[in-house]
FITORNU-26936 format. One record per residue (C-alpha): x, y, z. Coordinates in nm, 2 decimals. Layout:
<sites>
<site <X Y Z>>
...
</sites>
This chain:
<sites>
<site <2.92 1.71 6.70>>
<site <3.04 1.33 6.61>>
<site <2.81 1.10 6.75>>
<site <2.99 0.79 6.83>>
<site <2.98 0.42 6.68>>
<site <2.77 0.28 6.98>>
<site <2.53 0.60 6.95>>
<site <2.46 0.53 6.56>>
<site <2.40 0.17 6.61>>
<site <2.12 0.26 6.86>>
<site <1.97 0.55 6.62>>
<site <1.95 0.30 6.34>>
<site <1.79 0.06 6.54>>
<site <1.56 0.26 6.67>>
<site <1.48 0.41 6.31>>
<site <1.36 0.00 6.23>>
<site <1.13 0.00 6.53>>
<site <0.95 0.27 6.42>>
<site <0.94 0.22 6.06>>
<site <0.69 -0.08 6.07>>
<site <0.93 -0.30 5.83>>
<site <0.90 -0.09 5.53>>
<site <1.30 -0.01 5.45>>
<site <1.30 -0.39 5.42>>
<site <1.01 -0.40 5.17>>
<site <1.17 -0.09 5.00>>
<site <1.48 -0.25 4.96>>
<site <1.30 -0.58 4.83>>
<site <1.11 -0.34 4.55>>
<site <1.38 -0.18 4.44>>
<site <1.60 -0.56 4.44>>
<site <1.31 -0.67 4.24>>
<site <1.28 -0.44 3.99>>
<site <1.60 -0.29 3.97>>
<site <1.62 -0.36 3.58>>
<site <1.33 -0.10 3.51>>
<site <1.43 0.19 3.78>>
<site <1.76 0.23 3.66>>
<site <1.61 0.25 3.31>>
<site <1.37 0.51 3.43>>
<site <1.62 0.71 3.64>>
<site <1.82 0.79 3.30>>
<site <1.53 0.88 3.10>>
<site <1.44 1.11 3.41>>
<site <1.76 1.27 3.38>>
<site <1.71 1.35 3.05>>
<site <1.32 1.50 3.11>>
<site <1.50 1.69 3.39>>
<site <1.79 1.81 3.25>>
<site <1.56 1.90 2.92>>
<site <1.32 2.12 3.13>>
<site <1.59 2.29 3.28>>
<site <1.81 2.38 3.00>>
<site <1.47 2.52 2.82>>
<site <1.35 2.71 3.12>>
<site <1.03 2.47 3.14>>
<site <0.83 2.38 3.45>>
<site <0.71 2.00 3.47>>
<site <0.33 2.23 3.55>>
<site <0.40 2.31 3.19>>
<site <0.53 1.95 3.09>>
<site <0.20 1.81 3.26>>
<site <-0.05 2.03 3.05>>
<site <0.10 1.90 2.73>>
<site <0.12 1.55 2.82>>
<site <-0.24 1.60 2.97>>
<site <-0.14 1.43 3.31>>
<site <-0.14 1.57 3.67>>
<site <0.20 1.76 3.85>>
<site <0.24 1.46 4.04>>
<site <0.26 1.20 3.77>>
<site <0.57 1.45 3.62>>
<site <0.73 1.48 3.95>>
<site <0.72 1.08 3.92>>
<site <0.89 1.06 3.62>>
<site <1.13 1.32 3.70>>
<site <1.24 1.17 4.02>>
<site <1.27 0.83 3.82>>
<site <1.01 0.63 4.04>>
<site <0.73 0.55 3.78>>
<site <0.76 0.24 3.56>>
<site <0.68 0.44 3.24>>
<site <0.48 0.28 2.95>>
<site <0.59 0.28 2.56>>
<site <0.27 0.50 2.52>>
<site <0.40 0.76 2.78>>
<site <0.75 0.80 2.64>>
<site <0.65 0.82 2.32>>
<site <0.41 1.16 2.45>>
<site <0.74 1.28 2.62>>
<site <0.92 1.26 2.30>>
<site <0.71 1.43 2.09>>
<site <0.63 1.70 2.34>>
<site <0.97 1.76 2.44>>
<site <1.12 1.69 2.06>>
<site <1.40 1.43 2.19>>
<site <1.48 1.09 2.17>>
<site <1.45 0.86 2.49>>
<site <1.49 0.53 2.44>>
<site <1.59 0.33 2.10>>
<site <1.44 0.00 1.96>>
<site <1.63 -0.20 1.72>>
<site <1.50 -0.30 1.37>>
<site <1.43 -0.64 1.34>>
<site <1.71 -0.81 1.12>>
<site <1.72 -1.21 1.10>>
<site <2.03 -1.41 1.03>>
<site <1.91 -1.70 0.98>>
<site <1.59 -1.80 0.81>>
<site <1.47 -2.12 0.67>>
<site <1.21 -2.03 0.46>>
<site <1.01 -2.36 0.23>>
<site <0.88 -2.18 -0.10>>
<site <0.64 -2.40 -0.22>>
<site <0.79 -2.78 -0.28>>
<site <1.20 -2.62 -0.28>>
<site <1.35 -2.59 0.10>>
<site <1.60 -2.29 0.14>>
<site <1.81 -2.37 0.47>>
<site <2.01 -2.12 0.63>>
<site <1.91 -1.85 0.41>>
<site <2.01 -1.47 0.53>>
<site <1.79 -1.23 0.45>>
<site <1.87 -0.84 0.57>>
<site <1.50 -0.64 0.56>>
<site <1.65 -0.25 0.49>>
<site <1.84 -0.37 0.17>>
<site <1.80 -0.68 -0.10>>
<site <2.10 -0.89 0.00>>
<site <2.08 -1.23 0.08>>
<site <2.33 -1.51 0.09>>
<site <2.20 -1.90 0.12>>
<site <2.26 -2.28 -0.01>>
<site <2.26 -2.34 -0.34>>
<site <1.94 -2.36 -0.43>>
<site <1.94 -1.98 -0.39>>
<site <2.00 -1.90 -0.76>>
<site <1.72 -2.11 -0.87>>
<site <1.45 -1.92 -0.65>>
<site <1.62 -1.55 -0.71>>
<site <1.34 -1.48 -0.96>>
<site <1.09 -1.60 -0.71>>
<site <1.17 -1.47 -0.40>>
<site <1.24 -1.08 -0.51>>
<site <0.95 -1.04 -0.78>>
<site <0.70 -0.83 -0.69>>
<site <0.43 -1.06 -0.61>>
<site <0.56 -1.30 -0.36>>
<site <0.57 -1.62 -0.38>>
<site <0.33 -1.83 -0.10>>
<site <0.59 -1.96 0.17>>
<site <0.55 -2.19 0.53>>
<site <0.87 -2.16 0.75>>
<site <1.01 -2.50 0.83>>
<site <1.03 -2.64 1.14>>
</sites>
């Protein structure tokens, strides 16, 4: 049976009399911190989808991370804003990645080794190159021996 236009617009109505405001304040929580849920709704696929194609409960998923049923239905169903020290626990105990963190890398650096400025001086952390003004050549020596020179960034 097709209930009619007029006969929905009186159900939902009737739904917001009786729900004491809270689909609005829903819908503002979820407005407000969209940025986060979405984030945990994807990592809560993966947990999910994890569990499932290794025939695991979230009972058993709650005993290794040491935390109640209720706290993995959470993260399952994507509603719990997860910390960095939770989803590192579900990465180790599930042996997956979850989320990935850049390494720092700075472009540009000005770095003032002792009296000698170096403006606009790249320097890439994994590896040893560098590229910079002139005065680059001069302070090679300096900068890459193995005790480091005493530096102040400039301002």
């Amino acid at each position: 049976m097709i209930m009619d236009k007029n006969k929905k617009t009186e159900k939902f109505f009737e739904n917001l009399e009786t729900d004491n405001g809270k689909w609005l304040s829903n819908a503002r929580y979820r407005r407000r911190n969209r940025a986060w849920l979405r984030k945990s709704q994807h990592i809560a696929i993966k947990v999910y989808s994890i569990l499932k194609s290794r025939g695991l409960s979230q009972g058993w998923l709650a005993g290794e991370l040491g935390v109640s049923r209720q706290q993995v239905s959470k993260i399952v169903r994507g509603k719990e804003n997860l910390t960095l020290e939770t989803i590192s626990k579900l990465e180790n105990v599930l042996d997956t990645k979850l989320i990935s963190v850049p390494e720092f890398q700075s472009n540009e650096t000005r770095l003032a080794i002792g009296e000698k400025n170096v403006s606009k001086f790249t320097l890439r952390l994994e590896g040893t190159s560098y590229k910079g003004s002139e005065e680059v050549d001069e302070l090679e020596q300096d900068i890459w021996s193995p005790e480091p020179p005493e530096y102040s960034e400039a301002v």
